[in-house]
mmCIF file of the C-alpha atoms, coordinates in Angstrom:
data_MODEL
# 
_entry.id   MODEL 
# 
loop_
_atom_site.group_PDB 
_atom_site.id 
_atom_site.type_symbol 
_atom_site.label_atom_id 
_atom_site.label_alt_id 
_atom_site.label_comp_id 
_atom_site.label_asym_id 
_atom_site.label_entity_id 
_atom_site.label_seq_id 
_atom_site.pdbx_PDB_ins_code 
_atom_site.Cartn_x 
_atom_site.Cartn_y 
_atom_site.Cartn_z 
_atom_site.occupancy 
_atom_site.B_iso_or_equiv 
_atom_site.pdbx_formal_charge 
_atom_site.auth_seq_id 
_atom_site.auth_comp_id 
_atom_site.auth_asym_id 
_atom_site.auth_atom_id 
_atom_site.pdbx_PDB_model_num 
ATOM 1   C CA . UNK A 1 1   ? -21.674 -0.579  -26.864 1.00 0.00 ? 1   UNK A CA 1 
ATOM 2   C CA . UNK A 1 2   ? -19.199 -3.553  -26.511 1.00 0.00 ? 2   UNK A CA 1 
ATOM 3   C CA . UNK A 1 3   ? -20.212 -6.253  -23.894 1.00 0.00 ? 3   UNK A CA 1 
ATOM 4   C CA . UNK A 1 4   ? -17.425 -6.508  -21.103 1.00 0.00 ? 4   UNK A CA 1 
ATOM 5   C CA . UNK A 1 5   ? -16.660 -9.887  -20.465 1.00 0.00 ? 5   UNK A CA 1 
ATOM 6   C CA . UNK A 1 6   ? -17.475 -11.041 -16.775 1.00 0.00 ? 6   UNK A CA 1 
ATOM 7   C CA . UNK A 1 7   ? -15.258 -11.826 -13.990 1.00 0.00 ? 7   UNK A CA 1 
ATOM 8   C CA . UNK A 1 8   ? -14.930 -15.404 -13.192 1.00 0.00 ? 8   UNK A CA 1 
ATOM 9   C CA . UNK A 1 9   ? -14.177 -16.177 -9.536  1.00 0.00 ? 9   UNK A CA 1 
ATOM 10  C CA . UNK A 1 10  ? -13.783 -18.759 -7.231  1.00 0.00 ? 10  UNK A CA 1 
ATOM 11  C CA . UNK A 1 11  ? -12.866 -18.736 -3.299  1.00 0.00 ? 11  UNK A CA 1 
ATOM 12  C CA . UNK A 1 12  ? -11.034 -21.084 -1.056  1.00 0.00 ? 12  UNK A CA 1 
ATOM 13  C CA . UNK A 1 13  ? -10.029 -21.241 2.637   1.00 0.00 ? 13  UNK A CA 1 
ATOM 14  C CA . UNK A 1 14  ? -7.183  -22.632 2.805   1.00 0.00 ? 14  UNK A CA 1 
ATOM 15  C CA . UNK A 1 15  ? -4.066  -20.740 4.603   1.00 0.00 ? 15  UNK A CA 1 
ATOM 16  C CA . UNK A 1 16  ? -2.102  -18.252 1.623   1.00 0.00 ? 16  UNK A CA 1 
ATOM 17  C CA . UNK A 1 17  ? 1.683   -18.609 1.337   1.00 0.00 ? 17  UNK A CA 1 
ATOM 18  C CA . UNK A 1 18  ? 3.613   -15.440 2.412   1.00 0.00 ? 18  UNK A CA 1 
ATOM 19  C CA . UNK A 1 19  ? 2.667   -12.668 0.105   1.00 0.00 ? 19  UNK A CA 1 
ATOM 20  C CA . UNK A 1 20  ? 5.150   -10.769 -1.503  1.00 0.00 ? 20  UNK A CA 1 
ATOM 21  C CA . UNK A 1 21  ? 6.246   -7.649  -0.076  1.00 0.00 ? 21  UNK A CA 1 
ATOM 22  C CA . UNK A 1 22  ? 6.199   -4.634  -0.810  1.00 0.00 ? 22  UNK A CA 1 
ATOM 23  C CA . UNK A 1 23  ? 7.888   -1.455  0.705   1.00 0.00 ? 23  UNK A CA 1 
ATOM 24  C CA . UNK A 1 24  ? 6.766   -0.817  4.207   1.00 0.00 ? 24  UNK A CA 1 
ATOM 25  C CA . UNK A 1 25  ? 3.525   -3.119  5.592   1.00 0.00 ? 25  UNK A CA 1 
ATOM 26  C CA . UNK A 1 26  ? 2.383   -5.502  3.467   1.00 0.00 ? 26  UNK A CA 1 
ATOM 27  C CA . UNK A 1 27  ? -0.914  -4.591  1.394   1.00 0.00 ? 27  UNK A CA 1 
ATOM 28  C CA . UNK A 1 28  ? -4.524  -5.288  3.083   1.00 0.00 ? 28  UNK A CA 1 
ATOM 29  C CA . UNK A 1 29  ? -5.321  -7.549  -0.455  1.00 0.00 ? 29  UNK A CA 1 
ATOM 30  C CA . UNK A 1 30  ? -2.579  -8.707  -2.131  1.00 0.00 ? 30  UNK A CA 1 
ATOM 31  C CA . UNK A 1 31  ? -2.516  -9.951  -5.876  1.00 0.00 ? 31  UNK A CA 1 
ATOM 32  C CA . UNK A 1 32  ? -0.516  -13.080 -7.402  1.00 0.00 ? 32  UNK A CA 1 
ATOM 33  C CA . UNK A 1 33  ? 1.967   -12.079 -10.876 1.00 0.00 ? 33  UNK A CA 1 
ATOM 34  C CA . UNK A 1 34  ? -0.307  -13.849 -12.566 1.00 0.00 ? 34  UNK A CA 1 
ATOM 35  C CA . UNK A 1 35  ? -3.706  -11.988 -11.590 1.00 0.00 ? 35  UNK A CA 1 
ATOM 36  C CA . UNK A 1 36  ? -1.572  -8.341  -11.642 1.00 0.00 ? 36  UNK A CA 1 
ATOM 37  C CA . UNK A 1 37  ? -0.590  -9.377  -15.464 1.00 0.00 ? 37  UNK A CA 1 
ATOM 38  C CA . UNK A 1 38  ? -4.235  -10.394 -15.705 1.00 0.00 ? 38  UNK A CA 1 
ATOM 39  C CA . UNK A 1 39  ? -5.785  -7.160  -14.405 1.00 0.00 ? 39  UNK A CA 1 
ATOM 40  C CA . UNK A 1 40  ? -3.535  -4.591  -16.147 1.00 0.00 ? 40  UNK A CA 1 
ATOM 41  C CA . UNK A 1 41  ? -3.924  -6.593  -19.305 1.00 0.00 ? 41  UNK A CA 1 
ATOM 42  C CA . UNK A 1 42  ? -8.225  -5.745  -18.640 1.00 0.00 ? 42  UNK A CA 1 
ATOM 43  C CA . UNK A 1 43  ? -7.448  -2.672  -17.549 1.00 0.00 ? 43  UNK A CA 1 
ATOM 44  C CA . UNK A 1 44  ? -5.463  -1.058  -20.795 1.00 0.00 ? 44  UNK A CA 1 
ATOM 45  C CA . UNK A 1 45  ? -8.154  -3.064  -23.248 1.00 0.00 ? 45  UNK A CA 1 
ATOM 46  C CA . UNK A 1 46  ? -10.382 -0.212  -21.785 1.00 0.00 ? 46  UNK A CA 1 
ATOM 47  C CA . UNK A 1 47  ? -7.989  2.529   -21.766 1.00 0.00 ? 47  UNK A CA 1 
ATOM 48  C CA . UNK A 1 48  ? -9.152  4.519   -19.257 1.00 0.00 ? 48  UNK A CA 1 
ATOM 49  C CA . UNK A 1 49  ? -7.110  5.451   -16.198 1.00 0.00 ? 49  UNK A CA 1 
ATOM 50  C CA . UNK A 1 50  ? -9.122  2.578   -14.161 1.00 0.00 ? 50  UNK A CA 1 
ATOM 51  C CA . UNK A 1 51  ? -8.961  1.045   -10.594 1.00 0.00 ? 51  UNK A CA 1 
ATOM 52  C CA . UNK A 1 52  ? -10.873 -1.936  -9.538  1.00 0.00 ? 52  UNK A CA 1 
ATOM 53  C CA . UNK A 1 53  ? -13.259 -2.043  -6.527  1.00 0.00 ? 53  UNK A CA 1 
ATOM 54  C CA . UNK A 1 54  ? -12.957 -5.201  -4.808  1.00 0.00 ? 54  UNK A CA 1 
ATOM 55  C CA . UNK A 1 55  ? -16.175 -5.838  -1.950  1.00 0.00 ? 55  UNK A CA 1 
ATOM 56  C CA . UNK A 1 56  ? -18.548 -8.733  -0.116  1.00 0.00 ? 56  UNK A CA 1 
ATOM 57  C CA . UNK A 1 57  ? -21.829 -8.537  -0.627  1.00 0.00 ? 57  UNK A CA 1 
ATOM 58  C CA . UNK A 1 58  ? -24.712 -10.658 1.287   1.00 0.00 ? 58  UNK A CA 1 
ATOM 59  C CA . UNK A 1 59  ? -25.708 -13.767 -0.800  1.00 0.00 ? 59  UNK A CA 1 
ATOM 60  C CA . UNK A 1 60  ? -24.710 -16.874 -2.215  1.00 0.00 ? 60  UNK A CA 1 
ATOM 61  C CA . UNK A 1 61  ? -24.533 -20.707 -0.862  1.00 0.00 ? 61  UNK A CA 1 
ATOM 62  C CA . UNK A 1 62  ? -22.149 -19.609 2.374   1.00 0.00 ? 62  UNK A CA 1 
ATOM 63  C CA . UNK A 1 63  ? -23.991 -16.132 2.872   1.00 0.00 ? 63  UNK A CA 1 
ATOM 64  C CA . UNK A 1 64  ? -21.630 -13.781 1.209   1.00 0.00 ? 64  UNK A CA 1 
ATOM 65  C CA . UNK A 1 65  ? -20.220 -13.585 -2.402  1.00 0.00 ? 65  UNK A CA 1 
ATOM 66  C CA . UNK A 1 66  ? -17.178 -11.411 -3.619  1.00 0.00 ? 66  UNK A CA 1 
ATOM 67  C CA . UNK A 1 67  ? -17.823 -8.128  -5.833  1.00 0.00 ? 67  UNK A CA 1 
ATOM 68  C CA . UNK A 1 68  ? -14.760 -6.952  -8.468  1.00 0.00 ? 68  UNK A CA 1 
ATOM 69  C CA . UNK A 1 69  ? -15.459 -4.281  -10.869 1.00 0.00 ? 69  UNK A CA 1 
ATOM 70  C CA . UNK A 1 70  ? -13.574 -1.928  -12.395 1.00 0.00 ? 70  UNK A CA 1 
ATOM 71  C CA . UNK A 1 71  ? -14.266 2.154   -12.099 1.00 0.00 ? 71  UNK A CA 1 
ATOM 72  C CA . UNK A 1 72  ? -12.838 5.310   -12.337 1.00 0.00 ? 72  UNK A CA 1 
ATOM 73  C CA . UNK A 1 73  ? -10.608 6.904   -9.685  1.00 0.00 ? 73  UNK A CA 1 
ATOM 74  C CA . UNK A 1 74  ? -12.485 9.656   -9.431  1.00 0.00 ? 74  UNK A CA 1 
ATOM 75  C CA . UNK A 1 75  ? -15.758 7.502   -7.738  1.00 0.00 ? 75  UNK A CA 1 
ATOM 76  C CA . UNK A 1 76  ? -13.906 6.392   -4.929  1.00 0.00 ? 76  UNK A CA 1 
ATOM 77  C CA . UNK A 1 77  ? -15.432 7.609   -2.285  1.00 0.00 ? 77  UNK A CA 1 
ATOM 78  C CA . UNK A 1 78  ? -13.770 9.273   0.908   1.00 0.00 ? 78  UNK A CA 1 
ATOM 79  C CA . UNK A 1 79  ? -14.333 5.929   3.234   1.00 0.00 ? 79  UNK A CA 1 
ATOM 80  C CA . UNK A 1 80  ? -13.127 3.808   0.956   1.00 0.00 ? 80  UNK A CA 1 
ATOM 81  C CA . UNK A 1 81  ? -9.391  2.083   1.442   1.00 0.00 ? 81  UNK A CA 1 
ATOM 82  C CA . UNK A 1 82  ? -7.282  2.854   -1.324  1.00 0.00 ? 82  UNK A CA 1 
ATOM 83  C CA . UNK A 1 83  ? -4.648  -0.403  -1.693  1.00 0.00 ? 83  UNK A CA 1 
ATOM 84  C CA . UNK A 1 84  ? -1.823  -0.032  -4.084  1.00 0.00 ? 84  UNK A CA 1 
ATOM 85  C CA . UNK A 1 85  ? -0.408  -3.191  -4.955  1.00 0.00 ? 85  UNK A CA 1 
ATOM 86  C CA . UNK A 1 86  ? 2.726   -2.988  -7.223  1.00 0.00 ? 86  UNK A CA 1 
ATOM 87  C CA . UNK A 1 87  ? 1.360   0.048   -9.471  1.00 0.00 ? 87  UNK A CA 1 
ATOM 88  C CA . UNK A 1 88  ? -2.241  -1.237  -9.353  1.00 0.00 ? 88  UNK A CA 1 
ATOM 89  C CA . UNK A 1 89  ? -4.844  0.115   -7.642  1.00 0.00 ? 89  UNK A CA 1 
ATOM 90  C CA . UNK A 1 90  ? -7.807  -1.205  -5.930  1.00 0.00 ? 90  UNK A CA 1 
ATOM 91  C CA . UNK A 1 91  ? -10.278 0.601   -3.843  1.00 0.00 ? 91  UNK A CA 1 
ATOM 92  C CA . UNK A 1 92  ? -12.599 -1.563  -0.940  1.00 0.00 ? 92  UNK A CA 1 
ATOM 93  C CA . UNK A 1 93  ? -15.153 -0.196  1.288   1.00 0.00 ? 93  UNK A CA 1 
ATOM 94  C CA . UNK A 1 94  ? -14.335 -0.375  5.164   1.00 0.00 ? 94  UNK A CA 1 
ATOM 95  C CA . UNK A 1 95  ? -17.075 -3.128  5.755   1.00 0.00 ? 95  UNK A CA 1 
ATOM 96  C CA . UNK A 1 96  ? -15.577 -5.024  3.028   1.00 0.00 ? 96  UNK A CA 1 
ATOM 97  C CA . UNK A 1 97  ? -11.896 -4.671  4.410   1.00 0.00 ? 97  UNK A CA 1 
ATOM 98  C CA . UNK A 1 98  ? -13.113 -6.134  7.381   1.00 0.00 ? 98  UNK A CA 1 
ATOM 99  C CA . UNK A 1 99  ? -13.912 -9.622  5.241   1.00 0.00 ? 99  UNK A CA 1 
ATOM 100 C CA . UNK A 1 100 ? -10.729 -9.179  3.000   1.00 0.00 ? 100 UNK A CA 1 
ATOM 101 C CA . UNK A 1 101 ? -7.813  -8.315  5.053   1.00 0.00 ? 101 UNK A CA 1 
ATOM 102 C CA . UNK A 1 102 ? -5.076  -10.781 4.466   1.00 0.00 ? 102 UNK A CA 1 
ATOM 103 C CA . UNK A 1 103 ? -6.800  -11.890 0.999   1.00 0.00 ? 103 UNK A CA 1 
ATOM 104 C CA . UNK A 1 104 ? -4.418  -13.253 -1.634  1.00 0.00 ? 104 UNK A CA 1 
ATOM 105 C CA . UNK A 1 105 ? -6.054  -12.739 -5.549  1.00 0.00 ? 105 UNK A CA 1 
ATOM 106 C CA . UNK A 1 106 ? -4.796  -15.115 -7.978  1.00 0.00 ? 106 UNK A CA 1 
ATOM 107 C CA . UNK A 1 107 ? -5.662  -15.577 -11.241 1.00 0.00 ? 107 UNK A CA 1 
ATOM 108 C CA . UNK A 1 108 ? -5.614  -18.973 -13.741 1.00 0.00 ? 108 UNK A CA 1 
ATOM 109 C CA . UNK A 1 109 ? -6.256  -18.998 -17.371 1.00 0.00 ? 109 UNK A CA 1 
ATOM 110 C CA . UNK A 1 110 ? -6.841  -23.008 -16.928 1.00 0.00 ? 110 UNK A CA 1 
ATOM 111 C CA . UNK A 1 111 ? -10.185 -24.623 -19.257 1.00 0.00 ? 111 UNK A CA 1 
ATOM 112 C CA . UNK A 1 112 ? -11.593 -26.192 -15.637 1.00 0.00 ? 112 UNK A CA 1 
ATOM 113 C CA . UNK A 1 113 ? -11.279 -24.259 -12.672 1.00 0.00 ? 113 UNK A CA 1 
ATOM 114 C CA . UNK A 1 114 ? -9.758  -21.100 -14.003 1.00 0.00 ? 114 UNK A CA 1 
ATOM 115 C CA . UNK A 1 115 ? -10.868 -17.690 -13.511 1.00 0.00 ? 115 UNK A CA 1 
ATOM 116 C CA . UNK A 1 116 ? -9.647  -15.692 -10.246 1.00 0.00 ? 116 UNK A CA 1 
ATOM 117 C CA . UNK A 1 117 ? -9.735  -17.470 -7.116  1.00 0.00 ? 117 UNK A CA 1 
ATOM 118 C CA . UNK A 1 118 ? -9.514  -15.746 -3.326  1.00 0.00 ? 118 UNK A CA 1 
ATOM 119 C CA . UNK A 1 119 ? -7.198  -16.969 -1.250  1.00 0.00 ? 119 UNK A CA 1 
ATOM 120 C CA . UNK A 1 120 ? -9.162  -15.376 2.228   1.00 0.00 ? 120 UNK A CA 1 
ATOM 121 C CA . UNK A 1 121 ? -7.546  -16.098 5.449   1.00 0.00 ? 121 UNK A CA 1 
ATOM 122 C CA . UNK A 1 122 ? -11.362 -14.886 6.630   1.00 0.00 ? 122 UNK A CA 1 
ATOM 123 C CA . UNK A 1 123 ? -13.236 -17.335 5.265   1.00 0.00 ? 123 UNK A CA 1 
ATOM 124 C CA . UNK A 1 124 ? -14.419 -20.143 7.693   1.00 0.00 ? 124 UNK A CA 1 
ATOM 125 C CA . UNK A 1 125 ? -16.387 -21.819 5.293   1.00 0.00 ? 125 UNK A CA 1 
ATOM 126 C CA . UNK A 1 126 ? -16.507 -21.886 1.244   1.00 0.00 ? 126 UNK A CA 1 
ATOM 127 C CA . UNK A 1 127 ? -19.082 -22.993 -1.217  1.00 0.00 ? 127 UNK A CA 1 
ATOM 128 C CA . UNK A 1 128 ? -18.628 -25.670 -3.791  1.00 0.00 ? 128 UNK A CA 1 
ATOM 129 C CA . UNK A 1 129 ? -19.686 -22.967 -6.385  1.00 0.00 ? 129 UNK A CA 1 
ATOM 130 C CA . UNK A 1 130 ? -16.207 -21.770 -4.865  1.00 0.00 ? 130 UNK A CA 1 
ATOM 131 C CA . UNK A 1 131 ? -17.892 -17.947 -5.611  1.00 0.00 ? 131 UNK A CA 1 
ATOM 132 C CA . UNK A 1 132 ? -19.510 -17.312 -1.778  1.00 0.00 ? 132 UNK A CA 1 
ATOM 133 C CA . UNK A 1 133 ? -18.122 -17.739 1.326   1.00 0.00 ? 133 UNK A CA 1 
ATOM 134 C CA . UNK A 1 134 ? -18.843 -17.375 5.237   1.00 0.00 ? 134 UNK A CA 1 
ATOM 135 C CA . UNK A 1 135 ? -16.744 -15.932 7.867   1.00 0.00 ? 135 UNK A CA 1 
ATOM 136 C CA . UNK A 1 136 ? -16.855 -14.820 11.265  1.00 0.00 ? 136 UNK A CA 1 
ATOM 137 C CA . UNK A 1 137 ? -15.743 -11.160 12.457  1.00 0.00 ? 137 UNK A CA 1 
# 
């Protein structure tokens, strides 16, 4: 079995620029051209019809870290928010949303620093690790 290479990630706090819109309301997680290139590209290496499931989970230096994976459609479960962004799809769980709303993904195939980075209008405080953050709902 091949080994998948891992997602590199890295949050910040500051304020996002205006996301671009789509038709109707703007998307609950929004993605940069450059992560949307990034993730389809990862997505047809494993050419299955895939979506990626975006969360929070407790841990790291702030007290919560991101989660990305990809899955199949077909395990999203019924409470899950199902955000189509341009053609891709991402699927979050409702106590996720409530951390992510707003979030701008970006994505930077720089030597230092690159990786995807969260642009979280949520986040009241970030790590130095950049991967966990804390935020008050």
């Amino acid at each position: 079995m091949a080994r998948r290479k891992p997602l590199s990630i890295r949050s910040t706090s500051t304020p996002t620029s205006a996301a671009p819109k789509t038709e109707g309301l703007a998307p609950a997680i929004s993605l940069t051209d450059n992560a949307l290139k990034h993730f389809n590209k990862m997505r047809s290496e494993r050419g299955e019809d895939l979506c990626l499931r975006i969360g929070v989970k407790q841990g790291g230096c702030s007290g919560m870290s991101y989660t990305m994976d990809f899955e199949s459609r077909a395990n999203a479960r019924p409470d899950d928010s199902v955000i189509e962004y341009n053609g891709f799809v991402m699927v979050c769980d409702p106590k996720s949303l409530l951390f992510l709303y707003g979030m701008q993904l970006d994505y930077s195939d720089a030597l230092i620093g690159g990786g995807f980075s969260f642009k979280n209008p949520n986040a009241t405080q970030t790590c130095g690790c950049g991967k966990s953050f804390a935020a008050e709902i």
